[in-house]
ZAMARGU-4260 file (C-alpha; in steps of 0.2 Angstrom, whole numbers, plus 5000, padded with zeros to 4 digits):
<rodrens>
0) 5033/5054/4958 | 5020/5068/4961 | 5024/5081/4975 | 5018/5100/4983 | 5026/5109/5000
5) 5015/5118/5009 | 5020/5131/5025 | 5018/5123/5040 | 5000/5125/5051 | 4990/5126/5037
10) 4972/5135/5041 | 4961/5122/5034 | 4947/5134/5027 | 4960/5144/5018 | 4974/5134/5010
15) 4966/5123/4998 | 4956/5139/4991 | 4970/5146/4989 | 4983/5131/4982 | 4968/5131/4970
20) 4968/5148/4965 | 4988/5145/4964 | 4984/5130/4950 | 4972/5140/4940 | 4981/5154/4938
25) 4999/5145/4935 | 5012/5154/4925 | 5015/5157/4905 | 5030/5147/4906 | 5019/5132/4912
30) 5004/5134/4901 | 5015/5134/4887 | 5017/5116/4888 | 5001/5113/4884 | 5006/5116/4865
35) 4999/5099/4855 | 4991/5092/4871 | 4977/5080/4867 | 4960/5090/4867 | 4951/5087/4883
40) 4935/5080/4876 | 4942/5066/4868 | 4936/5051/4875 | 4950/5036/4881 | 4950/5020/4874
45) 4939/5007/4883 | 4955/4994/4881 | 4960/4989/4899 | 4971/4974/4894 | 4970/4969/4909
50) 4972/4987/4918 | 4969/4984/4937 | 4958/4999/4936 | 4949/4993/4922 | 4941/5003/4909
55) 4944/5022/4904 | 4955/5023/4918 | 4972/5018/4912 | 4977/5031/4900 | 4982/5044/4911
60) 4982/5047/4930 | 4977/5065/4923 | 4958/5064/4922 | 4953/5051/4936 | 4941/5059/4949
65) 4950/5055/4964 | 4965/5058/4973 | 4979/5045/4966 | 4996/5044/4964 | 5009/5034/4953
70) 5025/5029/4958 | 5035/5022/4943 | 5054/5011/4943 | 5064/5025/4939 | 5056/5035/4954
75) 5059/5020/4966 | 5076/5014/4961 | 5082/5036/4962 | 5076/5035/4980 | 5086/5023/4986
80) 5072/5014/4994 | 5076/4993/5001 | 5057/4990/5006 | 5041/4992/5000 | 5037/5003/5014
85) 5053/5015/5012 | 5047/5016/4993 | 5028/5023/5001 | 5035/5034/5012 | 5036/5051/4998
90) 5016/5050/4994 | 5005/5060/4998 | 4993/5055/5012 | 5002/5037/5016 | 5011/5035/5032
95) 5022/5020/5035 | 5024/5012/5053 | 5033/5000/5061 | 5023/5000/5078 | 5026/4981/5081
100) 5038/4971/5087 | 5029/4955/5080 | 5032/4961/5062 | 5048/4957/5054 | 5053/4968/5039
105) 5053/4956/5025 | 5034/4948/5034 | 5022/4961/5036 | 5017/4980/5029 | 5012/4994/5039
110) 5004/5008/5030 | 4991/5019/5035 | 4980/5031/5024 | 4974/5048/5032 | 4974/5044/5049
115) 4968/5025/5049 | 4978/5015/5060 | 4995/5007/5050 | 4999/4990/5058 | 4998/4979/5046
120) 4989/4989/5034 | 4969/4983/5039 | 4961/4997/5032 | 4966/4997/5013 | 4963/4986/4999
125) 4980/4982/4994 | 4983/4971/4976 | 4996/4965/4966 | 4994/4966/4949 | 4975/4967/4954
130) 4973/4952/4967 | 4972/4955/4986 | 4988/4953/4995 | 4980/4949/5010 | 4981/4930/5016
135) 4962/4931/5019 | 4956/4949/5012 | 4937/4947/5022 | 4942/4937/5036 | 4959/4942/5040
140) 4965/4957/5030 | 4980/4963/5040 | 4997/4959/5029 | 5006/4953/5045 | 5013/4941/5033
145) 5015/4953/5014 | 5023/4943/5000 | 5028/4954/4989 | 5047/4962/4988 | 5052/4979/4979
150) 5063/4972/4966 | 5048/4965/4957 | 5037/4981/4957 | 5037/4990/4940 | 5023/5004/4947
155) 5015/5009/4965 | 4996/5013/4961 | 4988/5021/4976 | 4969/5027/4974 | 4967/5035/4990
160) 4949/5041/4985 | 4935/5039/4969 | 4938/5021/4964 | 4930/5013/4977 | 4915/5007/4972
165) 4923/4992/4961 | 4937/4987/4974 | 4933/4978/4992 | 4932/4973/5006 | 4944/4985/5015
170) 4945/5000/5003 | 4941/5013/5017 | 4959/5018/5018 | 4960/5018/4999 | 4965/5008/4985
175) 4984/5002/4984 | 4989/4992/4969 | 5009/4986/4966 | 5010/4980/4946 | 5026/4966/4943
180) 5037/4969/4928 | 5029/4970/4911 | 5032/4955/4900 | 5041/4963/4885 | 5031/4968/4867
185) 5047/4964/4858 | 5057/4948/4853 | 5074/4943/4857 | 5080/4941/4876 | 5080/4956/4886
190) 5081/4957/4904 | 5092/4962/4919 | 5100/4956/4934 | 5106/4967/4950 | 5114/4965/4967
195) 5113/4978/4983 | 5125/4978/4998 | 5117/4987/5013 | 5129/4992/5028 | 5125/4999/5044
200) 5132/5011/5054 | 5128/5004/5072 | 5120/4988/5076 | 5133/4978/5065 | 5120/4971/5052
205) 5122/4970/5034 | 5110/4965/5018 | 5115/4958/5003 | 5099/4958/4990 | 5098/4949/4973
210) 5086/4952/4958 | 5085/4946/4941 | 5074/4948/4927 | 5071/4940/4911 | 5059/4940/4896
215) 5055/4937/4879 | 5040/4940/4865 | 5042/4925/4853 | 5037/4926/4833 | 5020/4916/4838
220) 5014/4931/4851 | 5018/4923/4867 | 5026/4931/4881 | 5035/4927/4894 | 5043/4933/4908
225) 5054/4927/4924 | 5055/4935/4938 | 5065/4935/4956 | 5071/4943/4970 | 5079/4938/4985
230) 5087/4944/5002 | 5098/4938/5016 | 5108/4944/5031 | 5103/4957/5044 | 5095/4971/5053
235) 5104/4985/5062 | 5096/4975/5078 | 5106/4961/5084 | 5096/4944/5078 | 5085/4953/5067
240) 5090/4942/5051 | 5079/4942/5037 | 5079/4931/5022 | 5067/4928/5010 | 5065/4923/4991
245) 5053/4931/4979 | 5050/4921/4962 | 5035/4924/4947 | 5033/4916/4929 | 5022/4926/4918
250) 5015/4924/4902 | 5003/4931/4889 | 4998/4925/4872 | 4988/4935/4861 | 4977/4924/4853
255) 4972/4936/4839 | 4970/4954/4836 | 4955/4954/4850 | 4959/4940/4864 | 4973/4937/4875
260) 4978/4924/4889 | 4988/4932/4903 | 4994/4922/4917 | 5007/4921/4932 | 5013/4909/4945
265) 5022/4914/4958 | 5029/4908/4976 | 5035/4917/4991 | 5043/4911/5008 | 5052/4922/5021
270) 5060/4919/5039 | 5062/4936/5047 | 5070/4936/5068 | 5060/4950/5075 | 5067/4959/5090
275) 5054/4968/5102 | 5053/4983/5111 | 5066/4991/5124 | 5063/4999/5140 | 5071/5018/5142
280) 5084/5011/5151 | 5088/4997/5141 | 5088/5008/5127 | 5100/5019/5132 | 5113/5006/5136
285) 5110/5001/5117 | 5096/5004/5107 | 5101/4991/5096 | 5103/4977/5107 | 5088/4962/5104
290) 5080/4954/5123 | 5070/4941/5112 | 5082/4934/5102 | 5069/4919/5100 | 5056/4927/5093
295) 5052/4923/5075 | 5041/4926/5059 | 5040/4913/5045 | 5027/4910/5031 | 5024/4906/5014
300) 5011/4907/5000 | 5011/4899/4981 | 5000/4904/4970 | 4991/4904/4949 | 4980/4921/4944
305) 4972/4918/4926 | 4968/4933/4915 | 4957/4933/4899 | 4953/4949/4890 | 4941/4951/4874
310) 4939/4968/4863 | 4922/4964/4856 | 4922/4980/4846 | 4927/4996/4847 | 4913/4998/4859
315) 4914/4984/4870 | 4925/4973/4880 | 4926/4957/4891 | 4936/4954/4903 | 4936/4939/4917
320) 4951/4938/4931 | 4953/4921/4943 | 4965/4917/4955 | 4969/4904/4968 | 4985/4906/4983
325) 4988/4896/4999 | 4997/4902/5014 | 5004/4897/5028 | 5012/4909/5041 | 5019/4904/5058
330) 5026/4917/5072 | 5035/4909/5092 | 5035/4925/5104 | 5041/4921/5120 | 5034/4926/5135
335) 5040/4941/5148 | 5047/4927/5160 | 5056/4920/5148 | 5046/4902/5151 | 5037/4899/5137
340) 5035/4901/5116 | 5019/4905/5110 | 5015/4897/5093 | 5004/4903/5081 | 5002/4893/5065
345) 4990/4898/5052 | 4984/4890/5037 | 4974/4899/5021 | 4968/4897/5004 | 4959/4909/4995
350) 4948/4905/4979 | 4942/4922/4968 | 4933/4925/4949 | 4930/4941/4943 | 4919/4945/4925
355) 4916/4962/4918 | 4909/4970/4904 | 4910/4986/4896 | 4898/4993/4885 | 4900/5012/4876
360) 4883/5018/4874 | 4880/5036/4863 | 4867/5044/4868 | 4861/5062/4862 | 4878/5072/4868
365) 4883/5060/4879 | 4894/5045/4880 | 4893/5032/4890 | 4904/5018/4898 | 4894/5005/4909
370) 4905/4991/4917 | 4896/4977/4925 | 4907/4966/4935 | 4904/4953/4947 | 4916/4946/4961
375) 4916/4930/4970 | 4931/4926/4982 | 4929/4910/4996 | 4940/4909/5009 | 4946/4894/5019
380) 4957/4891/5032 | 4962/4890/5050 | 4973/4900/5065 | 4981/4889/5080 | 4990/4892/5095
385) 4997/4884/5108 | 5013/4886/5120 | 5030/4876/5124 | 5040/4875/5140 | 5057/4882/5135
390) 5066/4871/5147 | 5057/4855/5144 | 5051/4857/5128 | 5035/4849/5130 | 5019/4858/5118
395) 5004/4861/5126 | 4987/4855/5117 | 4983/4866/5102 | 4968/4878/5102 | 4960/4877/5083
400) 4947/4888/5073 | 4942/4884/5057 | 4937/4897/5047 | 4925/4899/5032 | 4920/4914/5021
405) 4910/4914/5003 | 4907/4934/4998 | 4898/4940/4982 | 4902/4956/4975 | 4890/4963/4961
410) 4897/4980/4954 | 4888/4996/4942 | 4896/5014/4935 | 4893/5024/4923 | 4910/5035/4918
415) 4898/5050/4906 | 4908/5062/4895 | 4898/5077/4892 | 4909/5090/4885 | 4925/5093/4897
420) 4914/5083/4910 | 4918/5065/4917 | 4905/5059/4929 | 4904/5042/4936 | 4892/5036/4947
425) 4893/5019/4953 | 4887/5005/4968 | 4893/4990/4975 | 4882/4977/4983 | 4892/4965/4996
430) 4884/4949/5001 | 4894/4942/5013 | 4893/4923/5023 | 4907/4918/5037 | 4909/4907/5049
435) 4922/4900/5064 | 4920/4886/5072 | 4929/4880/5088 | 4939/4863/5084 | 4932/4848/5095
440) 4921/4859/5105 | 4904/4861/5093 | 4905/4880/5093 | 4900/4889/5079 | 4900/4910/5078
445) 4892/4914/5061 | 4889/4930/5051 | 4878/4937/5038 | 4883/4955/5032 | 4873/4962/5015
450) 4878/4981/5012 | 4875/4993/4996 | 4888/5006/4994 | 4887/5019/4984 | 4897/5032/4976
455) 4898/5047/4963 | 4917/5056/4954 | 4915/5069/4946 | 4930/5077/4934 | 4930/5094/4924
460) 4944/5096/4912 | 4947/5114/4912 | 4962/5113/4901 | 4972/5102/4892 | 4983/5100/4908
465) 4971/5104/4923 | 4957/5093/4930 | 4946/5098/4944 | 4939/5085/4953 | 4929/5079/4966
470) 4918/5063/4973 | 4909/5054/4987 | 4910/5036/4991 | 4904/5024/5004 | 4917/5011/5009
475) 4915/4998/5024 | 4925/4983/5032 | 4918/4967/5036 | 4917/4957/5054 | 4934/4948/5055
480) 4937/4930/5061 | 4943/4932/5076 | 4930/4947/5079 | 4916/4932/5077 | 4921/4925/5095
485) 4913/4941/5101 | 4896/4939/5091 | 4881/4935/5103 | 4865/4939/5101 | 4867/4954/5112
490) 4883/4960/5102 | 4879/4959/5086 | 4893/4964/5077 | 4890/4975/5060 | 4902/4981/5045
495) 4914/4998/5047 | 4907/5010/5037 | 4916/5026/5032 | 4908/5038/5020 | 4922/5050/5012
500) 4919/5066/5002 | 4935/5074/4991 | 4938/5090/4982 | 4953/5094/4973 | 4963/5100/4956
505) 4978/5092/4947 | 4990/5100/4934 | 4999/5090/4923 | 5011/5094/4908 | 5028/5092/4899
510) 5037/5103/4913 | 5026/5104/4931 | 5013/5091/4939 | 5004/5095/4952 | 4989/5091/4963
515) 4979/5099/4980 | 4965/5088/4987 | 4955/5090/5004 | 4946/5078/5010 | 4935/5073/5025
520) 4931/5055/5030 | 4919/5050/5044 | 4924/5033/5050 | 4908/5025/5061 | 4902/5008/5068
525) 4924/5005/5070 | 4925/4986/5078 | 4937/4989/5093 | 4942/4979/5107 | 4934/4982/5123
530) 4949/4986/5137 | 4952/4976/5152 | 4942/4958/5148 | 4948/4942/5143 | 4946/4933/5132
535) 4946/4946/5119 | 4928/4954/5117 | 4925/4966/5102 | 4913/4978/5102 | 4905/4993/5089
540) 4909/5005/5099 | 4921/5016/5089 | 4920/5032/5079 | 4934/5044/5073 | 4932/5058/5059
545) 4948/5062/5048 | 4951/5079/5038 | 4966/5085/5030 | 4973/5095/5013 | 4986/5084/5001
550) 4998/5093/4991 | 5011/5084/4976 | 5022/5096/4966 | 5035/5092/4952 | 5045/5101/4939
555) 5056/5098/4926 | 5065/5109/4919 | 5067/5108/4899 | 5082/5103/4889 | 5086/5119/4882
560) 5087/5130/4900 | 5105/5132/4909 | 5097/5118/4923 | 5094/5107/4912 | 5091/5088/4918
565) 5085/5095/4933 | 5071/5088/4941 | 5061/5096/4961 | 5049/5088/4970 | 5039/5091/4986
570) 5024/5088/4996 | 5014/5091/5011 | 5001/5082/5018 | 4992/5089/5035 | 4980/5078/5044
575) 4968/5079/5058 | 4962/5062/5064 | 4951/5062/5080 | 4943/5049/5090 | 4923/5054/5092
580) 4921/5039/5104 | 4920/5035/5124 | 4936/5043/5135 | 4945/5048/5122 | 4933/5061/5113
585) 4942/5073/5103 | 4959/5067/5106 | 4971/5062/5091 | 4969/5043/5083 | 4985/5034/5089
590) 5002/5029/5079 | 4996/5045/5066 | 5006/5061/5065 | 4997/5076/5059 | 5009/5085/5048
595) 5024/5074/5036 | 5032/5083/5019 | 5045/5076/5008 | 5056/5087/4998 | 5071/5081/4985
600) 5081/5085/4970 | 5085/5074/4954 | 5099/5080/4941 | 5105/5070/4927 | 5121/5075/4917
605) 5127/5063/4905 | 5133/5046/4913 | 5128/5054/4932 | 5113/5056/4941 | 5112/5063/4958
610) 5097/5062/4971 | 5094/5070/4986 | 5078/5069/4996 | 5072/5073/5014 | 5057/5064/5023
615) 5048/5071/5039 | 5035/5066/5050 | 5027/5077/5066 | 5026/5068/5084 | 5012/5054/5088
620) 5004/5047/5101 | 5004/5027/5104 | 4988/5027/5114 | 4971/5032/5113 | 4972/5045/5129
625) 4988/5053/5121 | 4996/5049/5134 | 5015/5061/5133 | 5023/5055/5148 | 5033/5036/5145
630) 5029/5024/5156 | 5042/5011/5162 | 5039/4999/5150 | 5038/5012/5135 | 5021/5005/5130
635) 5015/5021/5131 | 5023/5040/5129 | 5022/5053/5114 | 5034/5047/5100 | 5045/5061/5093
640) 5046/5068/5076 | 5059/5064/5065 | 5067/5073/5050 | 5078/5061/5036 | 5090/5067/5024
645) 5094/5054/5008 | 5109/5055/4996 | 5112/5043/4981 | 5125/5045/4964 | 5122/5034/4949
650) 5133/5032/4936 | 5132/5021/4918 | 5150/5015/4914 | 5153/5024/4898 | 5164/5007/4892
655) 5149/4997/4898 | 5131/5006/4894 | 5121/4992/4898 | 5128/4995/4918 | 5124/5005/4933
660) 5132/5007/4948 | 5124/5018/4962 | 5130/5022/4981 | 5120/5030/4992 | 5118/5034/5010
665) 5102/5036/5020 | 5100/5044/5038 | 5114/5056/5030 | 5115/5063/5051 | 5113/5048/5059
670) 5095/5052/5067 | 5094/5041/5080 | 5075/5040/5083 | 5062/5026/5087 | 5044/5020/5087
675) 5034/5010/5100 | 5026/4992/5102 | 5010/4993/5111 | 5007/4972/5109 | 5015/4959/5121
680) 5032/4964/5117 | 5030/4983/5122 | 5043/4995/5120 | 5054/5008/5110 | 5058/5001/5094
685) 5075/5010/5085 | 5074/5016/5068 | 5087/5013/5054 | 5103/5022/5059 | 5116/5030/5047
690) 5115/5016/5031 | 5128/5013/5017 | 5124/5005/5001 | 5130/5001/4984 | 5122/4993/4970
695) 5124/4988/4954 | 5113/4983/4938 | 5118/4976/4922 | 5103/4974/4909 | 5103/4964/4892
</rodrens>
């Protein structure tokens, strides 16, 4: 994993001059590396093979003209990460919340990129193995409901600027993309099966988690590949049990030298108890005590994604991607009476094709790769909700919307070599048609949105091992579904926009990787929800602008120094997000803290490998006035910062190569800190206290 520390208060005009500087001017001992490095001007092969980010992109994180960061196994499994979320928590520019009560840790996924708000992760395209996550990604793109467990991610892709003119809806929060295990290139069975046992300190809970994986290349070319992770027991919150089941079978056949089939079925279901918020005094009689033990999350989703890939020539490529899932997800809160369950079933299915074509063009000094793609995804589905009477039992009648959504994407770049330069200008044209329409009442809310959005990256390869970089892109978010009950002919509800510029530099060698990036996004036409009416009314009324410097440093140091098998990461991330609309001018964007580093150590000797890491975030707001003082019902209050300290051992059993065991412990000083729901559950929510684990993994 990439990472940089910076001081703390950072002058924004100053540091990224002068990290750049730093990276131009890096030491002997770092250039040397650069011994038998690929020349710069060599152009990458147009091979995707299915490569999310599609042509000349998959070679090397090193050249691409945007801020981005890969997380590989090795990195995750060192970390001692259990989630998704714990796994994000070390890049650059990505804050993970957990700011609602009605999100259960196996259900949903919070992350927010540079200042865009984290529940439920609205304002990011997030994939998986290039197909949106999201149960609906135009009508209803917030992973309340995330199927997708950690023990199944080979790689964490995150793009979090310059690739978005190919990916949509929601990319204004960047591009997040989690790859499964690779089907193996060789014959024979290989594979590998693990357990973890997860303890903690206060709360009484504990986790057991399963995984196993297996696979196989047969002589006539086809691959295949079985995949599953699973998870049961409990939350250090009384009745915050979580149990869900992960499973995938993938294939790939290589027809001949030129074509190949890919294909993968998958199914996941969950069931997560979800404990809400405490007030101050309930959570100083016990922080980890549940007032809703009621409350639950459920869902599941099944799916099929089709790949087909064709190498023309050496100078072109075709390449066609389908998919089908349905999903079903369910929550019950109960009401702050204790009288009544509200029920919220909601049914999806999501229908998507996607073409594209490459073509490398010479053209006098110049090299060309044009991709032409085209997108089309159509969404069905519905949300209910209706209430039961705890002590009768007796259902109210159900309030239905069915909801419908048929969107064309047509995509163009250009990625020109000229020399050291990579230049890739590109546009994506939206055409968008939704509608909702109340169930037995005859009313309809329909929506039209067309939108061109442009964008240009532009790389230099200075050296063999440092790229400057730096892009503008357009990036938008349509009108949601339940947005449409608020579109009348005096509210005409449009698309978000955001437009984003980024400069930066990134180093990359045998020994060090590093990268610096400032950016500055200005987020307009926000849809927010207009305070203090009911029903719910939406509005385009909101405006925030976002700034901040990104920082990732590495080293290793070599095999023949006295710290040998030594490994040092660190970053630093600073980020101004401020509201530009109504009351709240000027003030912070909420649930967003402006300064978060990580720092850690890796050393490997023989059979041992030892990790120690450190997270930190600064203090937030939960409210759009930056409210500091807590109010009764801890809705609202300034939410501390927090520092985290992470210890894991490894060892292979020198009897039994093909095992690992590993014990860790995370919150190594039993930080006792929270965060805060703001929904109908309000309250301080208690974060992981002093946790205990062991795990082992035998492979075959």
């Amino acid at each position: 994993m990439t990472a940089a520390l910076i001081p703390p208060t950072p002058r924004l005009a100053q540091l990224p001059l002068a990290t750049l500087l730093a990276l131009l001017s890096l030491p002997g001992g770092a250039r040397a590396q650069e011994t038998g490095a690929p020349d710069p001007t060599t152009l990458d092969s147009i091979q995707v093979s299915g490569s999310w980010l599609g042509t000349g992109l998959h070679e090397s994180v090193k050249s691409f003209a945007g801020a981005r960061t890969v997380v590989d196994r090795e990195h995750i499994e060192g970390s001692g990460a259990a989630s998704i979320g714990d796994a994000m928590r070390r890049i650059p520019g990505v804050q993970v919340t957990d700011n609602s009560g009605t999100a259960g840790s196996s259900v949903s996924l919070n992350i927010g990129v540079r200042g865009l708000t984290g529940r439920y992760s609205p304002r990011s395209t997030v994939l998986l193995d290039g197909v949106p996550l999201a149960v609906a990604p135009y009508g209803q793109p917030q992973l309340s409901f995330a199927p997708v467990s950690l023990a199944n991610i080979e790689s964490i892709d995150v793009v979090r600027g310059g690739g978005a003119v190919r990916y949509g809806p929601q990319n204004v929060g960047g591009i997040i993309n989690f790859s499964t295990r690779a089907i193996p290139t060789e014959g024979g069975l290989q594979g590998d099966a693990g357990v973890r046992y997860t303890a903690y300190d206060h709360g009484g809970g504990d986790a057991t988690q399963y995984n196993t994986f297996l696979g196989t290349r047969l002589d006539n070319g086809l691959g295949v590949a079985l995949l599953y992770s699973g998870q049961d027991g409990r939350g250090w919150r009384q009745g915050s049990d979580d149990d869900f089941d992960d499973l995938a079978l993938k294939f790939a056949y290589a027809l001949d030298d030129h074509q190949e089939l890919r294909a993968k079925l998958s199914h996941y279901a969950v069931r997560s108890l979800t404990p809400g918020g405490l007030t101050p005094a309930q959570y100083q009689a016990d922080p980890f005590q549940n007032t809703r033990p009621t409350d639950f999350w459920k869902g599941h989703r099944s799916g099929i994604d089709l790949g087909y890939t064709n190498t023309l020539s050496e100078s072109s490529e075709f390449e066609v991607l389908a998919y089908y899932n349905e999903s079903t997800r369910a929550s019950a809160l109960v009401n702050a009476a204790g009288t009544q369950d509200t029920v919220q079933p909601r049914d999806y299915r999501v229908l998507g094709i996607e073409p594209r074509f490459t073509q490398r063009l010479r053209w006098g000094a110049t090299v060309h790769d044009v991709t032409a793609g085209y997108r089309f995804l159509r969404e069905r589905g519905n949300d209910r909700s209706y209430t039961v009477t705890r002590s009768t039992g007796a259902a109210s009648a159900s309030n239905r919307f069915d909801n419908a959504t048929d969107a064309h994407s047509l995509y163009v770049d250009d990625r020109i070599s000229i020399g050291r330069w990579r230049i890739t200008p590109g546009v994506r044209m939206e055409w968008i048609d939704m509608q909702r329409q109340q169930a037995g009442s005859g009313i309809t809310f329909d929506s039209r949105n067309d939108k061109a959005l442009p964008s240009l990256n532009v790389a230099y390869l200075l050296t063999p091992a440092l790229t400057v970089f730096g892009n503008y892109t357009t990036s938008f978010g349509p009108v949601q579904n339940i947005q449409l009950n608020s579109q009348t002919a005096s509210n005409p509800l449009n698309p978000e926009v955001a437009k984003t510029a980024e400069l930066g530099a990134r180093w990359q060698d045998g020994a060090l990787r590093a990268e610096m990036t400032v950016f500055k996004m200005r987020f307009d036409n926000q849809i927010l929800q207009v305070p203090g009416i009911t029903p719910p009314t939406f509005q385009n009324i909101g405006a925030t602008d976002h700034k901040g410097v990104e920082t990732a440093l590495e080293y290793h140091f070599s095999e023949d120094s006295t710290l040998a098998g030594l490994e040092l990461f660190a970053n630093y991330t600073w980020t101004k997000a401020i509201q530009q609309s109504g009351d709240a001018r000027g003030l912070d964007v909420p649930f967003y803290s402006r300064d978060t580093d990580s720092i850690g150590a890796r050393y490997q000797y023989e059979a041992w490998t030892f990790n120690v890491s450190s997270t930190h975030q600064g203090g937030q707001f939960s409210d759009a006035a930056n409210t500091w003082q807590e109010s009764a019902d801890a809705r609202v209050g300034r939410v501390p910062g927090v520092r985290l300290w992470n210890a894991q051992a490894s060892w292979t059993l020198p009897w039994l190569q093909e095992t690992d065991i590993a014990v860790g412990v995370n919150n190594l000083a039993d930080k006792r800190w929270y965060t805060r729901n703001v929904d109908g559950n309000a309250g301080r929510m208690v974060a992981a206290p002093r946790t205990f684990y062991v795990q082992g993994n035998y492979r075959f």
